[in-house]
PASEBA-1860 file (N, C-alpha, C; in nm, 3 decimals):
! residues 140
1> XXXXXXXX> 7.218/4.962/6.256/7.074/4.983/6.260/7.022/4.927/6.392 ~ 6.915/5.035/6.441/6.874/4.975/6.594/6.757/4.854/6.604 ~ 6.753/4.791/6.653/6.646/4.652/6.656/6.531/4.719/6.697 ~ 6.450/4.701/6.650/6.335/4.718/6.689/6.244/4.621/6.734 ~ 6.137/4.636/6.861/6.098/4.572/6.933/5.958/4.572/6.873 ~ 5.992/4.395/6.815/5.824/4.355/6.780/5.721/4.260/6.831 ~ 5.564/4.341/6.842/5.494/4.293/6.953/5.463/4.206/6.972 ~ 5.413/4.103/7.034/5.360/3.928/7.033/5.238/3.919/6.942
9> XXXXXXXX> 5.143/4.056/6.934/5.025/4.073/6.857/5.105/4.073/6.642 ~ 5.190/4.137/6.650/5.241/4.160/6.551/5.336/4.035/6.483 ~ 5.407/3.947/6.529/5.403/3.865/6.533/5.317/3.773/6.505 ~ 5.200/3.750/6.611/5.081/3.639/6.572/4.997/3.713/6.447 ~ 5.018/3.857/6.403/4.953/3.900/6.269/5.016/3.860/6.145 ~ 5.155/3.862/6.170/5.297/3.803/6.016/5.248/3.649/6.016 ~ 5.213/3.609/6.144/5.237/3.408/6.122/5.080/3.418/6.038 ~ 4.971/3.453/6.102/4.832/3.472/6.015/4.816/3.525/5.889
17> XXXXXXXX> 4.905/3.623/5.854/4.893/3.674/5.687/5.029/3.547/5.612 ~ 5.139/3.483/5.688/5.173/3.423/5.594/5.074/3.265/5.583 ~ 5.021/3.243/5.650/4.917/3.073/5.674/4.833/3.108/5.560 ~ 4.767/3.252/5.527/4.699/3.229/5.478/4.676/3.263/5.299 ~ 4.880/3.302/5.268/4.898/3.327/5.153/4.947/3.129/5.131 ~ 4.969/3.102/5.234/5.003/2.934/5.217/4.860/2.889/5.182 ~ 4.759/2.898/5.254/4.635/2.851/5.217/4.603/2.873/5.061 ~ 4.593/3.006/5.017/4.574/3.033/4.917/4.656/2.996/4.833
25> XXXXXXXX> 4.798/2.937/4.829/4.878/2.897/4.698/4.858/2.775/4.707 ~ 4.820/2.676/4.804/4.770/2.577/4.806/4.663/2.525/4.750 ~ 4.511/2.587/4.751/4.379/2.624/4.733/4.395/2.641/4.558 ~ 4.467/2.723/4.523/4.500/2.798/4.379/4.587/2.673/4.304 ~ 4.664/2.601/4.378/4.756/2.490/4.279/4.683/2.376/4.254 ~ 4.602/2.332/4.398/4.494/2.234/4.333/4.405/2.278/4.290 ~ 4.350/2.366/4.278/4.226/2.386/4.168/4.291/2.377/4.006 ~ 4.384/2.484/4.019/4.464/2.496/3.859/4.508/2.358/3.825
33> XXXXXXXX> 4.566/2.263/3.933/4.609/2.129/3.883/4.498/2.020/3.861 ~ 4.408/2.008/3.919/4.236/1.930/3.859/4.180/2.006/3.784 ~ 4.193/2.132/3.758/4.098/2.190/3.657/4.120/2.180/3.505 ~ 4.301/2.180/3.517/4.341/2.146/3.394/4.358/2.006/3.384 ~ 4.366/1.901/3.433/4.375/1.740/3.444/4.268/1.720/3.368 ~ 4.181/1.767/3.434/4.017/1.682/3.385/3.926/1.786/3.312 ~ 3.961/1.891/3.275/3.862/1.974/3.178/3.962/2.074/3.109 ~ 4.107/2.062/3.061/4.178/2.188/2.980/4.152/2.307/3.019
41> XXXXXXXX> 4.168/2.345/3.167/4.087/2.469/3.192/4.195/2.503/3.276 ~ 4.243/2.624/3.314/4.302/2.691/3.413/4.218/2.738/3.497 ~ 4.233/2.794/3.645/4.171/2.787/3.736/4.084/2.954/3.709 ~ 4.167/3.020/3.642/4.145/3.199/3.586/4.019/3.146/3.470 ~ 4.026/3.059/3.430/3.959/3.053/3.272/3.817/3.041/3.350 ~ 3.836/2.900/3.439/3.734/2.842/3.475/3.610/2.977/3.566 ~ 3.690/3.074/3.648/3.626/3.178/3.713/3.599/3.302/3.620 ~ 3.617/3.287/3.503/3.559/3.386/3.413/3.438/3.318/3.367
49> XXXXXXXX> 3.414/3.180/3.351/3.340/3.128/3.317/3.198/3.056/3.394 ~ 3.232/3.082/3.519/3.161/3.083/3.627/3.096/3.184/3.596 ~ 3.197/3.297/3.645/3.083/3.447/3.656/3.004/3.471/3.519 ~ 3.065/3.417/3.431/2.969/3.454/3.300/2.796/3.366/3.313 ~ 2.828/3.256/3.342/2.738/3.167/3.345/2.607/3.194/3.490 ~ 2.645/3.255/3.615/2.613/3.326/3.730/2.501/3.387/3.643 ~ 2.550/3.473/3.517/2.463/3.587/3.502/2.299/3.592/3.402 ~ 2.224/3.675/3.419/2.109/3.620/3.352/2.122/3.562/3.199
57> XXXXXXXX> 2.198/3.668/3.118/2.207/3.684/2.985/2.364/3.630/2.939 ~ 2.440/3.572/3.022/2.603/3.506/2.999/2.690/3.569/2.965 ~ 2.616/3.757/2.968/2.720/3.830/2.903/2.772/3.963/3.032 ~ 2.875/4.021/3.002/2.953/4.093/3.078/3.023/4.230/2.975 ~ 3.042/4.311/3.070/3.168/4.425/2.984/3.282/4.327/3.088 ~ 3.375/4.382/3.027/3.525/4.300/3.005/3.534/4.406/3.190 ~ 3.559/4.490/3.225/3.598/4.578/3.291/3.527/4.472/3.421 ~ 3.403/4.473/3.426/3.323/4.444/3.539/3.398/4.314/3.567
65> XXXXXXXX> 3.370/4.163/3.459/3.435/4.087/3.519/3.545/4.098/3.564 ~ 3.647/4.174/3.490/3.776/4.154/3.594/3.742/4.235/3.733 ~ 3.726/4.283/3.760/3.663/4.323/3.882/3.638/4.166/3.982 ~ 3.532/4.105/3.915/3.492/3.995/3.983/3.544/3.865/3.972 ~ 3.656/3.835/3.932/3.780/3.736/3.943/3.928/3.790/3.979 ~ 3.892/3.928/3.990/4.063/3.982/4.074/4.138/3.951/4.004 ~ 4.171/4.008/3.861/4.277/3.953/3.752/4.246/4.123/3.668 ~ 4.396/4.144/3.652/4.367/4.308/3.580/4.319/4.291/3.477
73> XXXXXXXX> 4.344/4.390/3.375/4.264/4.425/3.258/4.370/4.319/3.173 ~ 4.470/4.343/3.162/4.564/4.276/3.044/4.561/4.130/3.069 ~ 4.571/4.070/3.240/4.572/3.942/3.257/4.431/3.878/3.177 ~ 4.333/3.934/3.246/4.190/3.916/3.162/4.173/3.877/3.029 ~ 4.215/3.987/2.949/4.211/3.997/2.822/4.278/3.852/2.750 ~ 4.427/3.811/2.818/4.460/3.720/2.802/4.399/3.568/2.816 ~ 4.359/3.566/2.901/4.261/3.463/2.961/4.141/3.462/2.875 ~ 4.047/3.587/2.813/3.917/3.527/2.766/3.989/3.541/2.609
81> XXXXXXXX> 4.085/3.575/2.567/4.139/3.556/2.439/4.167/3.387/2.409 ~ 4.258/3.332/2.516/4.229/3.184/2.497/4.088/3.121/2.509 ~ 3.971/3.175/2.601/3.838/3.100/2.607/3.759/3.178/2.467 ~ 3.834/3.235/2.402/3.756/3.288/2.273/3.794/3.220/2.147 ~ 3.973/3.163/2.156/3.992/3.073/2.089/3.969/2.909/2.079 ~ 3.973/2.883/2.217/3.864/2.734/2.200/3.712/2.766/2.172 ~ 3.637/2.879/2.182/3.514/2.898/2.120/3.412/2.912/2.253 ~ 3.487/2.931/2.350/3.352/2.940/2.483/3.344/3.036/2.521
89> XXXXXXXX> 3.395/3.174/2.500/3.363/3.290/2.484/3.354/3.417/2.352 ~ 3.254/3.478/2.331/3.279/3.552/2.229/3.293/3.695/2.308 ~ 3.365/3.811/2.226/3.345/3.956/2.237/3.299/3.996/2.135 ~ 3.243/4.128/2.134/3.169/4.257/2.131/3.178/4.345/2.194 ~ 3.204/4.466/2.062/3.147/4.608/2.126/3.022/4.637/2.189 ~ 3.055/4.728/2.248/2.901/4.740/2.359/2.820/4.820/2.289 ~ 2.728/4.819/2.261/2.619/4.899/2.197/2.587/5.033/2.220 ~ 2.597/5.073/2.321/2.554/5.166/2.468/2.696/5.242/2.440
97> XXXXXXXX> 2.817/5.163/2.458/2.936/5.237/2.488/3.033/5.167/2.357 ~ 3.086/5.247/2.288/3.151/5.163/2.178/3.294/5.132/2.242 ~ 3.321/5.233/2.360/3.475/5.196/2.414/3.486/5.092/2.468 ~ 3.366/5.017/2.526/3.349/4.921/2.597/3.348/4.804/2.499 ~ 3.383/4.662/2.605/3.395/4.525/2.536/3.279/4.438/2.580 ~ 3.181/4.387/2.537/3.120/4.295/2.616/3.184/4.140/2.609 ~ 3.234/4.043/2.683/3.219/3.936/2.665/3.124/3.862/2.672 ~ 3.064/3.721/2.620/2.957/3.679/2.619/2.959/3.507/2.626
105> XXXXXXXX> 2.957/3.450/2.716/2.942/3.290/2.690/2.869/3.202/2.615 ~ 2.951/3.110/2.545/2.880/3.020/2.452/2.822/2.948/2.517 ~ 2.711/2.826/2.412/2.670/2.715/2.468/2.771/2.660/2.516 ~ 2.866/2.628/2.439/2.999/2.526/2.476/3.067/2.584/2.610 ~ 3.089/2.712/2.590/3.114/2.741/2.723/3.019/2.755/2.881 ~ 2.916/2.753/2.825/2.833/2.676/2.945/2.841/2.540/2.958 ~ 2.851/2.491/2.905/2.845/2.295/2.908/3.039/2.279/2.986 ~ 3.098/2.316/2.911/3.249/2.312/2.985/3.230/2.356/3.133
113> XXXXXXXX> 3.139/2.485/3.157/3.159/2.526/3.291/3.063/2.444/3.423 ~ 2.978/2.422/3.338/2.866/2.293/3.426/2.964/2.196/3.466 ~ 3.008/2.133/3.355/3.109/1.993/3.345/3.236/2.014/3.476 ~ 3.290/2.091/3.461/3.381/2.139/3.552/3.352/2.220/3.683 ~ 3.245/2.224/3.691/3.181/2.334/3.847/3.219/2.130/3.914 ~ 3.196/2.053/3.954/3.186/1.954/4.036/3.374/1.910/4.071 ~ 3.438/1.936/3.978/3.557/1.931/4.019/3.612/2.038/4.103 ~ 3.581/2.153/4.065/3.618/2.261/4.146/3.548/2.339/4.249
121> XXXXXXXX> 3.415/2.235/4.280/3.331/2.245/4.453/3.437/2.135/4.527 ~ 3.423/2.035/4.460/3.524/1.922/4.558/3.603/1.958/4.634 ~ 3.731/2.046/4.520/3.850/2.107/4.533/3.887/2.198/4.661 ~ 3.753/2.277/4.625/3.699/2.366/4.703/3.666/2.305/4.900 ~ 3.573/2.169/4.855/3.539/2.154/5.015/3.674/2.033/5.047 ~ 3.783/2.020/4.990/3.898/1.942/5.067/3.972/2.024/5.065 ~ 4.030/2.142/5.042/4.129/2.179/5.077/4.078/2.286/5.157 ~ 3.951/2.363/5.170/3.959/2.514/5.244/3.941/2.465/5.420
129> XXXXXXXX> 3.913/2.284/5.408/3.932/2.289/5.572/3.978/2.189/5.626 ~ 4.085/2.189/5.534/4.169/2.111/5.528/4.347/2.165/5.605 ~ 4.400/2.086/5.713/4.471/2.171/5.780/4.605/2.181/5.629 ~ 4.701/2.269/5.691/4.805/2.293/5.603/4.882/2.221/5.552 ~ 4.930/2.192/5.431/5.006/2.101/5.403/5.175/2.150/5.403 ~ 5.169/2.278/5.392/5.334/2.335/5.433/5.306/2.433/5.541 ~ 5.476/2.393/5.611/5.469/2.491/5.713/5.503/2.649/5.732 ~ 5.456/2.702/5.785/5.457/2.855/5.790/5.625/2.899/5.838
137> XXXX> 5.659/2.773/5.886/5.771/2.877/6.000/5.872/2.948/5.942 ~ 5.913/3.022/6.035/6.007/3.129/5.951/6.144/3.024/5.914 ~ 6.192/3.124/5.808/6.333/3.070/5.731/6.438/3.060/5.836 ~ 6.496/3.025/5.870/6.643/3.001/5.939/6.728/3.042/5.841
END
């Protein structure tokens, strides 16, 4: 197979997309690791519960939020199935659309997500500018 000649731009684009899947598994392990320490929450639970709480009425179709935490339909489902069994989210059919799911946040699940928004701003302002803690370089 012939080598192919790769550019210095292309290069400095591989070292920038891998820094910043490092950033992000970094960013993602401490949040998931304080979120569950100090409030039983996974870092997925806690951003369903954000966006629920964001909204006027605490409620959502199932479809939209995953949309707005970047987690498919089945991961989702999984995730507000556990925040439905500790009791901080309920579902419903949608009124409007019977195919549709609404999820809907409890009190409790507002009070959990208040309680836990201060751990995961912290989280948030030490690690996103915060330099790297592993290095990018390539494998040998």
């Amino acid at each position: 197979m012939a080598a192919t000649k790769v550019s210095v731009e292309t290069t400095a684009d591989v070292r920038a997309w891998r820094e910043l899947l490092a950033r992000h598994a970094d960013i993602t392990c401490a949040l998931d690791r304080a979120l569950q320490t100090h409030h039983a929450l996974g870092m997925s639970e806690y951003e369903v519960l954000e966006r629920l709480a964001e909204l006027p009425d605490h409620s959502a179709k199932i479809a939209t939020v995953a949309k707005s935490v970047h987690l498919s339909q089945s991961a989702l489902s999984r995730v507000i199935a556990r925040l439905e069994t500790d009791g901080l989210v309920t579902r419903d059919v949608c009124t409007q659309d019977r195919r549709a799911v609404i999820v809907c946040l409890t009190a409790e699940g507002l009070r959990r997500q208040a309680e836990a928004q201060p751990t995961q701003r912290e989280v948030l302002a030490d690690r996103l500018h915060a330099p790297l803690i592993k290095s990018c370089e390539p494998i040998d």
